[in-house]
Structures are given as structure tokens and as C-alpha cells.
Backbone as XML, in Angstrom:
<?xml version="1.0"?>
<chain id="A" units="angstrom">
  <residue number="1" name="UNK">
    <atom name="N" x="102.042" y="130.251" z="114.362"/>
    <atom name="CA" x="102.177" y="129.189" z="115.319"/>
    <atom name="C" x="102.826" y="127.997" z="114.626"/>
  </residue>
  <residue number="2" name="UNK">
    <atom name="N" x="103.753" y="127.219" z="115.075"/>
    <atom name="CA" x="104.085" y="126.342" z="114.690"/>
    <atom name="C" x="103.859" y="124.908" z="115.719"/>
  </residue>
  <residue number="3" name="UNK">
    <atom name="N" x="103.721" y="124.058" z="115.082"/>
    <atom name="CA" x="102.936" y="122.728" z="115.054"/>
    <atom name="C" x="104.194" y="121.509" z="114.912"/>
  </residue>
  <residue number="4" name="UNK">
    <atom name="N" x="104.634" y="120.899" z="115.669"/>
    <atom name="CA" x="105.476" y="119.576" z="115.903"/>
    <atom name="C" x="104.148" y="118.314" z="115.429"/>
  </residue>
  <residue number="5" name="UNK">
    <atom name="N" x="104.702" y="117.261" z="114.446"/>
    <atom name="CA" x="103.649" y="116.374" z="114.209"/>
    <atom name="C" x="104.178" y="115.251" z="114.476"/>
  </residue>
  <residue number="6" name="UNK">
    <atom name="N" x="103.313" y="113.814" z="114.258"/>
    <atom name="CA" x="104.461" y="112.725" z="114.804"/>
    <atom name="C" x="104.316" y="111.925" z="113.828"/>
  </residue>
  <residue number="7" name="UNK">
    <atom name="N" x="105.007" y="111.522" z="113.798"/>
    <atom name="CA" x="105.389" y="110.298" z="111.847"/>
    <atom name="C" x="106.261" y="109.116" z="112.369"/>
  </residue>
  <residue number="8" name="UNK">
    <atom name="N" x="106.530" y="108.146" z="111.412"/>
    <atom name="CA" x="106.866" y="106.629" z="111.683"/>
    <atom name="C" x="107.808" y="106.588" z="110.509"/>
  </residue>
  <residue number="9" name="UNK">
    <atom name="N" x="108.878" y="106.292" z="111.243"/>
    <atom name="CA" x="110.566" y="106.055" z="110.288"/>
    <atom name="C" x="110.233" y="104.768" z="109.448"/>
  </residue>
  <residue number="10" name="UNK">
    <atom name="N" x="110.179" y="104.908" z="108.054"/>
    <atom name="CA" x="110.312" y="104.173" z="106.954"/>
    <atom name="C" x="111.668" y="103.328" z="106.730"/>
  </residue>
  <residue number="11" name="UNK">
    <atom name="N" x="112.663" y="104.319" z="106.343"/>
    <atom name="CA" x="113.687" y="104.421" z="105.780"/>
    <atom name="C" x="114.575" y="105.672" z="106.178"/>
  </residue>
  <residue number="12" name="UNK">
    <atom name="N" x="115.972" y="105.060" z="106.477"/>
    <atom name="CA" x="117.180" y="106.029" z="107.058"/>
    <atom name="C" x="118.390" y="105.737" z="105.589"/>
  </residue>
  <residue number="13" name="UNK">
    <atom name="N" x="118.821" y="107.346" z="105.738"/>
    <atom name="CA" x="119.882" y="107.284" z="104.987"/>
    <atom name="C" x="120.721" y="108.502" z="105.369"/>
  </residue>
  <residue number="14" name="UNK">
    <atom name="N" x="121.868" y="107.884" z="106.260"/>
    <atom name="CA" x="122.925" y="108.466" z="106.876"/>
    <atom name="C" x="121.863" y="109.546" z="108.320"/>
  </residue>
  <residue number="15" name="UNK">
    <atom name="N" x="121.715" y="110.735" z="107.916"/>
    <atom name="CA" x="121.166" y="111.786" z="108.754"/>
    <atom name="C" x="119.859" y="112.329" z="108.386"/>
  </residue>
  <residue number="16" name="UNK">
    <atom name="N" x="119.415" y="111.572" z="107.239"/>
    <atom name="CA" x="117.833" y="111.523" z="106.703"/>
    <atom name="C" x="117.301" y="110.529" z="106.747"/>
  </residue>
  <residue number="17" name="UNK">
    <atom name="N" x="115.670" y="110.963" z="107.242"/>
    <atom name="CA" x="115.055" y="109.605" z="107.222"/>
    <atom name="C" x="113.694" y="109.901" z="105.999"/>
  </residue>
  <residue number="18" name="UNK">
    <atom name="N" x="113.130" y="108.985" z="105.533"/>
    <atom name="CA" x="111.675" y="108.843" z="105.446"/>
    <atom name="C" x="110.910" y="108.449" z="106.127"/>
  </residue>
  <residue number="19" name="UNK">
    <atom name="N" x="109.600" y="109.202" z="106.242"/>
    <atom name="CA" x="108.673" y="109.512" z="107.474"/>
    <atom name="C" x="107.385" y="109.500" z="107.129"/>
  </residue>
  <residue number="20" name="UNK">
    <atom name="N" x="106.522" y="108.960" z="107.257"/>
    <atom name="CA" x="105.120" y="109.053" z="106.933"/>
    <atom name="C" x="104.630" y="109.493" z="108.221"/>
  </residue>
  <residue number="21" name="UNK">
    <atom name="N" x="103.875" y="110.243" z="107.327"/>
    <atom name="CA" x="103.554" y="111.428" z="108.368"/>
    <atom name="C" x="101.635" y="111.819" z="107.828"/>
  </residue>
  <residue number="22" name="UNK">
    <atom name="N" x="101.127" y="111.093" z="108.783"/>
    <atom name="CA" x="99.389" y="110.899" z="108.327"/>
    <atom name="C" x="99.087" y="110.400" z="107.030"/>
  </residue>
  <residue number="23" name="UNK">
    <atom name="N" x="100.039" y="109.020" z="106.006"/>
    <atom name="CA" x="100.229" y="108.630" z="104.973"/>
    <atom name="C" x="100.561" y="109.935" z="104.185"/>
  </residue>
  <residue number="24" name="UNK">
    <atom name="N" x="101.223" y="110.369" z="104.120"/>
    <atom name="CA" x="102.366" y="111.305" z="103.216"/>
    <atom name="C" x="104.013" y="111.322" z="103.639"/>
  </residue>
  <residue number="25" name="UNK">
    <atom name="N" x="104.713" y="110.780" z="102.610"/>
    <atom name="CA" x="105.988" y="110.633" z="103.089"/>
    <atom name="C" x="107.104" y="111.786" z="103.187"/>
  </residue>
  <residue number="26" name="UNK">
    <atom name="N" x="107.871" y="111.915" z="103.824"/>
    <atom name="CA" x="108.799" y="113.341" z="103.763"/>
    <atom name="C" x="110.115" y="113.257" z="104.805"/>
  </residue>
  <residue number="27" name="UNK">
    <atom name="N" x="110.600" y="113.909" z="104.178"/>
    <atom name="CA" x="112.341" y="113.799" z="104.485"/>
    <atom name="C" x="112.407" y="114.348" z="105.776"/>
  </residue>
  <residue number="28" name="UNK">
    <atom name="N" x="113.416" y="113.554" z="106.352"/>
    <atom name="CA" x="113.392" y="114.377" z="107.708"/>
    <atom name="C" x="114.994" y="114.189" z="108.481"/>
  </residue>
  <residue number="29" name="UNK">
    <atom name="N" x="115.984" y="115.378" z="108.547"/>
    <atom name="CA" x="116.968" y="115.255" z="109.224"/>
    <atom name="C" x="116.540" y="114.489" z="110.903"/>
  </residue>
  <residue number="30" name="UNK">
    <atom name="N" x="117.197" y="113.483" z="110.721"/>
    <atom name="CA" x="117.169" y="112.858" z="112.243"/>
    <atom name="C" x="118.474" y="112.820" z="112.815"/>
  </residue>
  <residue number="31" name="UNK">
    <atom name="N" x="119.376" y="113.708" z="112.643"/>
    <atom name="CA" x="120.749" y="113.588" z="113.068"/>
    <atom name="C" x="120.333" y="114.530" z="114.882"/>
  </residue>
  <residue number="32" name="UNK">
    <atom name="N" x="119.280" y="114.962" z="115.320"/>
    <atom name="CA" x="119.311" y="115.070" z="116.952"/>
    <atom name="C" x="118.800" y="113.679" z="117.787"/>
  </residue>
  <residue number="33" name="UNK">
    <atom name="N" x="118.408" y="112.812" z="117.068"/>
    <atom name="CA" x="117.602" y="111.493" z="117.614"/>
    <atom name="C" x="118.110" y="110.334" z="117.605"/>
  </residue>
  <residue number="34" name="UNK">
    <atom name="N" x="118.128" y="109.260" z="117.811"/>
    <atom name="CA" x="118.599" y="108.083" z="117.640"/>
    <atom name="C" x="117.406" y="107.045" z="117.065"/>
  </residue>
  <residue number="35" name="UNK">
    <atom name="N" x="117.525" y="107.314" z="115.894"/>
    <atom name="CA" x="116.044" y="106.021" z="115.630"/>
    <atom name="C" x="116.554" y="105.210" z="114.697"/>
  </residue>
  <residue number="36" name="UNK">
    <atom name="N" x="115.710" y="104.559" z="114.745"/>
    <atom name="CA" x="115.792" y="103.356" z="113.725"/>
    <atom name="C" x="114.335" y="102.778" z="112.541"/>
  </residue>
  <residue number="37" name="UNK">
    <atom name="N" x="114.498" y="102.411" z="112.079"/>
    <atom name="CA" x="113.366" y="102.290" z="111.199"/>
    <atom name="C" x="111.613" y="101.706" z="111.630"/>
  </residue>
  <residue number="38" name="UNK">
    <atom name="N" x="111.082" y="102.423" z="111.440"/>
    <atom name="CA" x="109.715" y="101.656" z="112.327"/>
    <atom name="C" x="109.496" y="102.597" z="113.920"/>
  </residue>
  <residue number="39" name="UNK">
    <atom name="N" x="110.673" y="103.213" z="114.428"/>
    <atom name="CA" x="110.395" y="104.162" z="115.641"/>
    <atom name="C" x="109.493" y="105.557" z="114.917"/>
  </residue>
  <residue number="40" name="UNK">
    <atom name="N" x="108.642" y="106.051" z="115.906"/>
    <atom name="CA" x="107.732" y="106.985" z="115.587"/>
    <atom name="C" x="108.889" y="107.852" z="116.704"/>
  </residue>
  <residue number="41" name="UNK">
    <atom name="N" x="108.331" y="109.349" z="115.422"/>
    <atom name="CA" x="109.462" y="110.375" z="116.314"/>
    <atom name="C" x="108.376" y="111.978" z="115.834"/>
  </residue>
  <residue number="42" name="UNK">
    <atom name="N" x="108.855" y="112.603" z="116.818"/>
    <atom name="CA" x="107.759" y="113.647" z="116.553"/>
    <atom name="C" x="109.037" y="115.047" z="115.878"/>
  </residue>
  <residue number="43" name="UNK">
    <atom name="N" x="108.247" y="115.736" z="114.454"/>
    <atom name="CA" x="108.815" y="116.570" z="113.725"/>
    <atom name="C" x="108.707" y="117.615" z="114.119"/>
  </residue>
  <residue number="44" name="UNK">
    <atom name="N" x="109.283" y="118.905" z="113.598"/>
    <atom name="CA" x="109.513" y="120.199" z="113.904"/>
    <atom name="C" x="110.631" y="120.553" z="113.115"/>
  </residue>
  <residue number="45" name="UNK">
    <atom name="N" x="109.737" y="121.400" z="112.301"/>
    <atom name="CA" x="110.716" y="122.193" z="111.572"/>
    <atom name="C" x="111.675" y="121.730" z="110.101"/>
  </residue>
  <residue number="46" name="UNK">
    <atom name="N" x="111.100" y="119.977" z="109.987"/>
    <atom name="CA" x="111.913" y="119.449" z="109.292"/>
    <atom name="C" x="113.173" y="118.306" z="109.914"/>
  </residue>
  <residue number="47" name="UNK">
    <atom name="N" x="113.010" y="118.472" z="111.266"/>
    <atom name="CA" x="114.316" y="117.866" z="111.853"/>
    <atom name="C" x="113.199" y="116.963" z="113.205"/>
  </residue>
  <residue number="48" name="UNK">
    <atom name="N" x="113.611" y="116.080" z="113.493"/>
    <atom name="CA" x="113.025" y="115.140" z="114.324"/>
    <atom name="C" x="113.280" y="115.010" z="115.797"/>
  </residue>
  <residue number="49" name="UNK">
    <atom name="N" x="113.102" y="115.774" z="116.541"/>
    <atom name="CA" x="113.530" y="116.477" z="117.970"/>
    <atom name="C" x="112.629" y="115.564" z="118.780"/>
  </residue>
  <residue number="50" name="UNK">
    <atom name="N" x="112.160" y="114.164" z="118.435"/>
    <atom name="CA" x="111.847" y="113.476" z="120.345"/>
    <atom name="C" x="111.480" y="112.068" z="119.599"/>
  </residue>
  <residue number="51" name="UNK">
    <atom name="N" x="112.182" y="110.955" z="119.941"/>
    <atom name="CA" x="111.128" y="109.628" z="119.413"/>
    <atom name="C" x="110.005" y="109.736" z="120.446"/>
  </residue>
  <residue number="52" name="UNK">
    <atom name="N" x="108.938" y="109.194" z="120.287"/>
    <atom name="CA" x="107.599" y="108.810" z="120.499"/>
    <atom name="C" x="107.937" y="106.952" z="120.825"/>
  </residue>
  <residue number="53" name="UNK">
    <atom name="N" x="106.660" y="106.922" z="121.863"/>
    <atom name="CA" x="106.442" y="105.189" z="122.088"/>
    <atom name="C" x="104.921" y="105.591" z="120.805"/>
  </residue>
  <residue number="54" name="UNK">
    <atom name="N" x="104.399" y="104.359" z="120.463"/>
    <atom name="CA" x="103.257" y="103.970" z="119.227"/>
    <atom name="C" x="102.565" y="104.584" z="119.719"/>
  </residue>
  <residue number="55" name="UNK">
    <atom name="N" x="102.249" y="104.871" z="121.214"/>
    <atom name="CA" x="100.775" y="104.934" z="122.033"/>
    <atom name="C" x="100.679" y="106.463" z="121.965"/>
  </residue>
  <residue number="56" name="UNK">
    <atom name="N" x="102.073" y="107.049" z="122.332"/>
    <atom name="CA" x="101.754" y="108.413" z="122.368"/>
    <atom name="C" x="101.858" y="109.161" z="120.661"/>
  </residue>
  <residue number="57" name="UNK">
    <atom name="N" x="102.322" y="108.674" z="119.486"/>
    <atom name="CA" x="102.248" y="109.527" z="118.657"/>
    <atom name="C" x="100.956" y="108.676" z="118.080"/>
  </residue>
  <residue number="58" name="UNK">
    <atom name="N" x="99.907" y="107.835" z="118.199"/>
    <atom name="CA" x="98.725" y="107.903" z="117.644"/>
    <atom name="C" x="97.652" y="108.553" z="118.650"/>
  </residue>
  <residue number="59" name="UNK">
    <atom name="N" x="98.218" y="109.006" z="119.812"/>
    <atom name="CA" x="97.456" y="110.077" z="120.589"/>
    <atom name="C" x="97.289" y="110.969" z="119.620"/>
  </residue>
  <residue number="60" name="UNK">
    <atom name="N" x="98.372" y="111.474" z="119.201"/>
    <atom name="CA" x="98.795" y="113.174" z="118.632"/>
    <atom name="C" x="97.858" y="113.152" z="117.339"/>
  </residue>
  <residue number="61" name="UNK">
    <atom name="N" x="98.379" y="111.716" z="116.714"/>
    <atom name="CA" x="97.300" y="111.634" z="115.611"/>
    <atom name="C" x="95.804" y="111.547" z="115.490"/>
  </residue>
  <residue number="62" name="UNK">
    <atom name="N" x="95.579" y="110.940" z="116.496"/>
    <atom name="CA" x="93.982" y="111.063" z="116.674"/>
    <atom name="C" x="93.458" y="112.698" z="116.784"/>
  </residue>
  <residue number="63" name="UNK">
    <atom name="N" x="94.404" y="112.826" z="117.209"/>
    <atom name="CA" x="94.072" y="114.647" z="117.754"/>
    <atom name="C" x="93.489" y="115.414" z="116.559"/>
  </residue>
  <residue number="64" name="UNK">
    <atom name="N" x="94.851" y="115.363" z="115.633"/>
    <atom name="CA" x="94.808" y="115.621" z="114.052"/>
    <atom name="C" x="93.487" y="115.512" z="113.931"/>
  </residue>
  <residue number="65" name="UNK">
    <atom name="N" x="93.655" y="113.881" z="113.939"/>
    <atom name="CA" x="92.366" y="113.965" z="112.680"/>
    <atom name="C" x="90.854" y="113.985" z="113.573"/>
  </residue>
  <residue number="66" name="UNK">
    <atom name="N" x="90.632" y="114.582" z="114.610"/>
    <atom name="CA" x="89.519" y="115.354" z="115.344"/>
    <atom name="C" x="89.638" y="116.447" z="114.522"/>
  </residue>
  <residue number="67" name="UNK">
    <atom name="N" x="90.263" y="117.040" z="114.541"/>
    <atom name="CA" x="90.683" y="118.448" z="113.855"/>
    <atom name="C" x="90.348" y="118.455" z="113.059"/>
  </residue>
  <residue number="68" name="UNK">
    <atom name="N" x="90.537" y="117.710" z="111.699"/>
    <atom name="CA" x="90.365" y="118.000" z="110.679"/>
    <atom name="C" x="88.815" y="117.160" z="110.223"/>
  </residue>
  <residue number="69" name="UNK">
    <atom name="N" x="88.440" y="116.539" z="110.610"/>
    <atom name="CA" x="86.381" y="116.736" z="110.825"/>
    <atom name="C" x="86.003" y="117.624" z="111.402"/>
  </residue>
  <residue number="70" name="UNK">
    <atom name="N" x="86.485" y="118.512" z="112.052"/>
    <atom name="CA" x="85.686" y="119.418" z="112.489"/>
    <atom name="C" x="86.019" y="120.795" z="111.045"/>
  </residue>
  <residue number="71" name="UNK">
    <atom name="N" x="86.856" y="120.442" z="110.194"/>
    <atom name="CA" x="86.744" y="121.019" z="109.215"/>
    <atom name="C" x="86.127" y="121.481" z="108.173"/>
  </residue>
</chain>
């Protein structure tokens, strides 16, 4: 099964961004999206296929981390 997560644009360089992603940072082709630094965009696969408004990717995150207390 694969899992889309949602992370917050740090830093862009050209068609890569940096992404913190539940405080861990990681590279992420954003050349399908239009973002800018500080937009939350939800991942897959390595490549950044939807920006997010704040409200809905700390939904996703809360979700997470339900999940992972129940661990």
C-alpha cells in the first residue's frame, strides 16, 4: 500500500524542494505543483502531486500521529 503524506516547503531549488515532513526534512521534485516556500503540499512517491491549505495537511497529520500512539 502506498501512503501520500503532507509536508511544508522549506526551501526550493529549481524543481526540488525541501520539505519537512513530521520534522524530518527530504527532497522532493515539485515540478507537477506550483508552490512556493512555506505552502504545505501533499507527497507521493517522492514528487509533490497536490498543495494543501494549513488546515487540511495538519488534519492528515494529526491522523499520523493517532497512528503512531496507537503503536
Amino acid at each position: 500500500m502506498c501512503v501520500a503524506v503532507p509536508g511544508k516547503v522549506v526551501k526550493i531549488n529549481g524543481n526540488y524542494a525541501k520539505v519537512n515532513v513530521m520534522d524530518n526534512t527530504t527532497d522532493v521534485n515539485v515540478k507537477l505543483v506550483d508552490v512556493k516556500i512555506g505552502d504545505y503540499v501533499l507527497i507521493h512517491a517522492g514528487c509533490a502531486i497536490e498543495v494543501l491549505s494549513q488546515e487540511a495537511a495538519q488534519e492528515i497529520i494529526d491522523v499520523f500521529s493517532e497512528l503512531l500512539e496507537e503503536v
